[in-house]
C-alpha positions as CSV (number, residue, x, y, z in Angstrom):
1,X,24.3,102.4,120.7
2,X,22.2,102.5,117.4
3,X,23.6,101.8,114.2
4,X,22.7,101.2,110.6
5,X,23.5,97.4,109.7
6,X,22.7,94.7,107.8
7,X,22.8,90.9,107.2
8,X,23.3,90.1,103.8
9,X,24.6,92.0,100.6
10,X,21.8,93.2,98.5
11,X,19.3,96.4,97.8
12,X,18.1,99.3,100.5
13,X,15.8,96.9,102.1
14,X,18.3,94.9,103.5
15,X,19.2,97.9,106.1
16,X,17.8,98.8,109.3
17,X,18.9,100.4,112.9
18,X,20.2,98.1,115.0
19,X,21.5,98.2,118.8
20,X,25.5,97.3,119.3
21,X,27.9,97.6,121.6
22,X,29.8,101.0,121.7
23,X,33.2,101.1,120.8
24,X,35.9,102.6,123.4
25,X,39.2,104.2,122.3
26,X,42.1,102.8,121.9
27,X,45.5,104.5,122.6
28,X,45.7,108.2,120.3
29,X,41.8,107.5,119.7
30,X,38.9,110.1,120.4
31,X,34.9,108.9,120.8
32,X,32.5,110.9,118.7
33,X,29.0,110.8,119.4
34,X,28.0,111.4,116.0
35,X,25.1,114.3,115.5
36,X,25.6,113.4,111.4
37,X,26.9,111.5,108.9
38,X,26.7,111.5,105.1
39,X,26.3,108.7,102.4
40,X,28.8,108.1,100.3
41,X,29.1,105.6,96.8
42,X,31.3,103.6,99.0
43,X,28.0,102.9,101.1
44,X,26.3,101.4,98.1
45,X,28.9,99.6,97.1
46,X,29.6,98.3,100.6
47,X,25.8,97.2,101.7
48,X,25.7,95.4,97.7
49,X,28.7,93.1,98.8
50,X,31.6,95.1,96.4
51,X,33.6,97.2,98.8
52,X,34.5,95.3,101.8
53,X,36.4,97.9,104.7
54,X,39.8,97.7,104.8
55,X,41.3,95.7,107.7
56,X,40.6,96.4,111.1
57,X,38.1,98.9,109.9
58,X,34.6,98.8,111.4
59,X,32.1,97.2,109.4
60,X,29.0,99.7,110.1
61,X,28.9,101.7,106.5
62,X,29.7,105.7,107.3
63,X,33.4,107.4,106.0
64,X,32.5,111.0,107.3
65,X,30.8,112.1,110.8
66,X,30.2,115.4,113.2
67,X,29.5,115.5,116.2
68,X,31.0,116.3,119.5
69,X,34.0,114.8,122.0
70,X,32.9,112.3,124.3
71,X,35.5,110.4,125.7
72,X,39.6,110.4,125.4
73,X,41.8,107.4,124.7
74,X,44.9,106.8,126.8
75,X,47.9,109.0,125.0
76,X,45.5,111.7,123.3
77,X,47.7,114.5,122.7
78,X,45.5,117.4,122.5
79,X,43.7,119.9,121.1
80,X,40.6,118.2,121.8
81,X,39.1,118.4,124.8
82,X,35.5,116.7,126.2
83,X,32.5,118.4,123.8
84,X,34.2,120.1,121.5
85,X,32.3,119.9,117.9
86,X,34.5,118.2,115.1
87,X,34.1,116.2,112.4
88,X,36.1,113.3,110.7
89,X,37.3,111.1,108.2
90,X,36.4,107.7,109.0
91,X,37.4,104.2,107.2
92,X,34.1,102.9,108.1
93,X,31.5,103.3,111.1
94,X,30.3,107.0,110.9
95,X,26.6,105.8,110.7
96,X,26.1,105.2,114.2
97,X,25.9,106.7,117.6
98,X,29.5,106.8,118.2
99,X,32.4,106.3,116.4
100,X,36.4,105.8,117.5
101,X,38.6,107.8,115.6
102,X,42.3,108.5,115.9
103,X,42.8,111.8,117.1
104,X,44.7,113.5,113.5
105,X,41.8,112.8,111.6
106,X,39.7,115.2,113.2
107,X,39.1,118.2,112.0
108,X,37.4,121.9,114.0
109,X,33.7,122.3,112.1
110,X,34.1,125.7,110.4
111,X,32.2,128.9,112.0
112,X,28.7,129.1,111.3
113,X,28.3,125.7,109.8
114,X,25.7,123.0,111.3
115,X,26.8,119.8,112.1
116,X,24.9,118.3,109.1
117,X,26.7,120.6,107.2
118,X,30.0,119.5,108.5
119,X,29.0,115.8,108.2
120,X,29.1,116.6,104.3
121,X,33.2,118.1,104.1
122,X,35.6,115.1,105.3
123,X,35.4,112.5,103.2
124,X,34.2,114.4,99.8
125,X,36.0,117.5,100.3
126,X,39.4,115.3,101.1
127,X,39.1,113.4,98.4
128,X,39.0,116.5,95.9
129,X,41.4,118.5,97.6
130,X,43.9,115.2,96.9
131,X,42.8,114.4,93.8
132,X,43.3,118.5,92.5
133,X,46.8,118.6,94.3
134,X,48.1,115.5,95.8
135,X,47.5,113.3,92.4
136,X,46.9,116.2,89.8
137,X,48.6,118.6,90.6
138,X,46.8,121.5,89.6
139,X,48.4,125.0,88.5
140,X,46.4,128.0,88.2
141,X,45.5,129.1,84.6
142,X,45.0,125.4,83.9
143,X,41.5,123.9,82.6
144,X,39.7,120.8,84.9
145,X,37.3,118.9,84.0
146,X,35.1,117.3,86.4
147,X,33.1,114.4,86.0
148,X,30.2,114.2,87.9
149,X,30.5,117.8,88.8
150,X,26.9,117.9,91.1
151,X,28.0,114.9,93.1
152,X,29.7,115.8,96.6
153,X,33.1,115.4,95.4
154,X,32.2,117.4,92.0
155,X,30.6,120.4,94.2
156,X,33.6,120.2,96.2
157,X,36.2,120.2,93.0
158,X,34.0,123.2,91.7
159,X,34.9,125.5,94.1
160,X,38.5,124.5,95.0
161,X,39.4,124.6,91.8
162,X,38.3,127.9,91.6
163,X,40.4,128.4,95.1
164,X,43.6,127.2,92.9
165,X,43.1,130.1,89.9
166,X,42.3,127.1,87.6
167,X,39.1,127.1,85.3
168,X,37.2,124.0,86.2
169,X,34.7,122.3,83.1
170,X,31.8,120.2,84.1
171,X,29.5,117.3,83.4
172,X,26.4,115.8,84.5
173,X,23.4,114.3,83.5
174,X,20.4,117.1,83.9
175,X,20.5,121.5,82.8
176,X,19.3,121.6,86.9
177,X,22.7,120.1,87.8
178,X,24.9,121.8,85.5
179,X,22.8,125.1,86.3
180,X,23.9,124.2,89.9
181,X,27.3,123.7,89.0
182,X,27.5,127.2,87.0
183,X,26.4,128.8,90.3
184,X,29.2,127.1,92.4
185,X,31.9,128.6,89.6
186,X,32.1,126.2,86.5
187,X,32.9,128.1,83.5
188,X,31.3,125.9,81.6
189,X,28.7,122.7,81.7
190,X,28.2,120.1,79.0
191,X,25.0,117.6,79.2
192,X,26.5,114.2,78.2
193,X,23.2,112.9,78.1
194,X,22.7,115.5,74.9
195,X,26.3,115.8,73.2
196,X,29.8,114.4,73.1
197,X,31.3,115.9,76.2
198,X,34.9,115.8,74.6
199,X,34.0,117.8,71.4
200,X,32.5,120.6,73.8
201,X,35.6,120.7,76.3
202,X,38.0,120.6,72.7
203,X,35.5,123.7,71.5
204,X,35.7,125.7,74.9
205,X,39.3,125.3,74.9
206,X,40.0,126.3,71.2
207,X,41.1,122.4,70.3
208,X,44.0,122.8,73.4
209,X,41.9,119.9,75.4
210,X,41.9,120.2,79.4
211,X,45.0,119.8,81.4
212,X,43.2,117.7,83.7
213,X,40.5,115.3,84.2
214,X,39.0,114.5,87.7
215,X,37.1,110.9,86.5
216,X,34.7,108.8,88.6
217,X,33.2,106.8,85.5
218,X,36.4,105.1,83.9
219,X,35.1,102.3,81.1
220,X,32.9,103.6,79.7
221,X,34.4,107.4,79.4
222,X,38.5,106.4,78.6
223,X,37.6,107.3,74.9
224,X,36.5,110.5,75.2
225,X,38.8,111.5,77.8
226,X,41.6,110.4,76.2
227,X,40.3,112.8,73.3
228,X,40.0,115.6,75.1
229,X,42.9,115.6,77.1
230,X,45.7,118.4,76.4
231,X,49.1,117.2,75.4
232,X,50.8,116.1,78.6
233,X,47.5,116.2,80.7
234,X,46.8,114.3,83.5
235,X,44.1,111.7,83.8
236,X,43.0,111.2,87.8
237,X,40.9,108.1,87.9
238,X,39.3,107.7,91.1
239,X,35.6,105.5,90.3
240,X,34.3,103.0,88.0
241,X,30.7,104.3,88.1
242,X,30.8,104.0,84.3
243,X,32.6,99.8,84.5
244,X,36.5,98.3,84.6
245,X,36.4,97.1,80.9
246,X,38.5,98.7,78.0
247,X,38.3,98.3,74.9
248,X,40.2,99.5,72.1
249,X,43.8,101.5,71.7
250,X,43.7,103.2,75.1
251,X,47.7,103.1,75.6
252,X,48.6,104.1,72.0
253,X,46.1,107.4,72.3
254,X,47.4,108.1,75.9
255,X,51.1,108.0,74.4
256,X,50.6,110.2,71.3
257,X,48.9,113.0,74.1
258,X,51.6,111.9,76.2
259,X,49.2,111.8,78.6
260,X,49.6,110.5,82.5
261,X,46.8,108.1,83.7
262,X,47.2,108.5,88.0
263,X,44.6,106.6,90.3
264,X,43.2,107.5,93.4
265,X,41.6,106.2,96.7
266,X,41.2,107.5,99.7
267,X,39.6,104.7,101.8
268,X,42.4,101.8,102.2
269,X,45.0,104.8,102.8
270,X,47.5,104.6,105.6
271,X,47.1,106.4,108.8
272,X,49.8,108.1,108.4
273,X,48.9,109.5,104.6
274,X,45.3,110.6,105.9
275,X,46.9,112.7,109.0
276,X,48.7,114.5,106.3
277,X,46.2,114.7,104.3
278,X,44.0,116.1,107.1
279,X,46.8,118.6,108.3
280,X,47.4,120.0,104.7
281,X,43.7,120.5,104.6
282,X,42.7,121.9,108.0
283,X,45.7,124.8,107.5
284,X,45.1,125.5,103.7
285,X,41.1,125.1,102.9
286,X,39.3,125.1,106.3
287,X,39.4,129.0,107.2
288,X,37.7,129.7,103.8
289,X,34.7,128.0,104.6
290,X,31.6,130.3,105.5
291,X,28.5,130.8,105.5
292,X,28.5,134.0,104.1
293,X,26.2,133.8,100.6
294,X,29.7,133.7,98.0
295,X,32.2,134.6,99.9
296,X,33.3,131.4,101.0
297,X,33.6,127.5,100.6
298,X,30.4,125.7,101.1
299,X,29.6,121.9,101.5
300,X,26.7,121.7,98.8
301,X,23.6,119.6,100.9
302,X,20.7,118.2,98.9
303,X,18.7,116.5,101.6
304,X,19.1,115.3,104.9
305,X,17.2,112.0,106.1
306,X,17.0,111.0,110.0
307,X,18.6,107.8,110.8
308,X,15.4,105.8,110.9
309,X,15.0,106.2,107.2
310,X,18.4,104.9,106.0
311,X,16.9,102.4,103.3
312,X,15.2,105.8,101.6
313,X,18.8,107.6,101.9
314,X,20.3,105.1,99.9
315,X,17.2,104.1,97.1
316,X,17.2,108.2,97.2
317,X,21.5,108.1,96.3
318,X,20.4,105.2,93.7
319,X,18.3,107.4,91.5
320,X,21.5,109.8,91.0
321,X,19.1,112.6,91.5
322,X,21.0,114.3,94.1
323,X,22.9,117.5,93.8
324,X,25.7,117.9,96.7
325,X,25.4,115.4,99.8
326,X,22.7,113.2,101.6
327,X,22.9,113.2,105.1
328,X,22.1,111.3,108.0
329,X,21.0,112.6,111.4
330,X,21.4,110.2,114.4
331,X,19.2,110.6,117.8
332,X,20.8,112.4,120.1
């Protein structure tokens, strides 16, 4: 089968299509042959040598695929049956022809969406949907503010927030994305290219701060965050877009707010936490996707690249000019 590789940490050039043998699955496993597959920051940060897969993953980059069934491992216990569409959540190996995958973390592709349209909703849409209520635990009324709110996990948080009756605040880098966002359901959008993020979040909830923060930058944003956080908010820190380094009375501001700092990642979870995760998902947010214009979820795509042109994909991701999800298509 064909898959995207390469030999050495570094840039987008270093990746090309390769041939390698196809996996077969093991006991509980499915085969995918994967139709799509979408980039993720993990991907990046995988091919530049920083995020090695957990063990016993597969090394090829790719933590979300659809496609259809083609082969059953010994012990499957159903519902799946020989091509069916589905798509998954993957540790590692979605950007390829076909992919193993234990049978739980499958998921049905909603009614009336493509398969490059499914390829975008596992990974990004699982990680918001536990970082809103798993780590955050968001109650309706409350105010969220999402970081990175045109990214596929911000586009994602958008709209379940709405889902939970909670008021979701957004930032990004650009009036196109926060426009974006707006349309998706923020109530409000703050440029932190152009102004102090934290002083409009403090002004659009009277000086109250937000109950919670959904954070993919850490470093360089723990100030403001902390500033703008409501007295016993709750801080989910799940990316370091923004750098690891603190400096400066984090804990002693935290405390005063008595504020809880959670952390999340989905990638290195258990089996057994992701099959939860997965059921919890497929039962409460799948049925609301649709195609329908507004009256449904929708995984947010900004462009979708064949397989062939993986090194544009990914100097494409690098620009942070995307709004929603870049996809891959394999050859089928």
């Amino acid at each position: 089968m064909l898959a995207v590789h390469f030999d050495k940490p570094g840039g987008p050039e270093n990746l090309y299509v390769k041939e390698v043998a196809r996996p077969s699955p093991g006991e509980g496993e499915v085969l995918l042959r994967v139709a799509a597959s979408a980039l993720n920051r993990a991907d990046l940060m995988q091919r530049q040598g920083q995020y090695p897969p957990p063990p016993g993953a597969s090394s090829i980059l790719g933590l979300e695929a659809s496609g259809h069934v083609a082969e059953l491992g010994p012990g499957c216990q159903g519902p799946w049956k020989i091509g069916d569409a589905a798509m998954a959540l993957l540790p590692g190996g979605g950007q390829a022809q076909y992919v193993t995958v234990p049978e739980g973390l499958l998921m049905p592709v909603p009614k009336g969406l493509s398969l490059p349209q499914a390829a975008a909703i596992p990974e990004a849409w699982l990680t918001a949907f536990q970082l809103l209520h798993l780590a955050g635990n968001v109650q309706a009324g409350e105010s969220v503010l999402i970081h990175a709110g045109s990214s596929g996990v911000g586009t994602a948080a958008i709209q379940l927030t709405r889902m939970a009756g909670a008021i979701p605040l957004v930032t990004a880098g650009s009036p196109e994305k926060l426009q974006m966002a707006q349309k998706l359901g923020a109530a409000a959008g703050f440029n932190y290219k152009e102004e102090d993020f934290s002083e409009a979040a403090l002004k659009f909830t009277k000086g109250a701060g937000v109950n919670l923060i959904l954070d993919c930058i850490g470093g360089s944003y723990w100030e403001k965050n902390v500033n703008c956080l409501a007295l016993d908010g709750r801080w989910v820190l799940y990316g370091l877009m923004g750098g690891a380094e603190i400096s400066g009375p984090l804990l002693s501001k935290l405390l005063f707010k008595r504020g809880s700092l959670i952390t999340s990642l989905l990638r290195n979870r258990d089996k057994k936490y992701k099959q939860m995760l997965v059921k919890a998902f497929t039962e409460q947010i799948l049925p609301h996707f649709s195609t329908e214009g507004s009256q449904g979820l929708q995984p947010i795509l900004d462009r979708v690249y064949p397989m062939t042109e993986i090194q544009e994909a990914h100097a494409y991701m690098e620009t942070n000019k995307n709004m929603g999800k870049i996809v891959l298509e394999l050859p089928q």
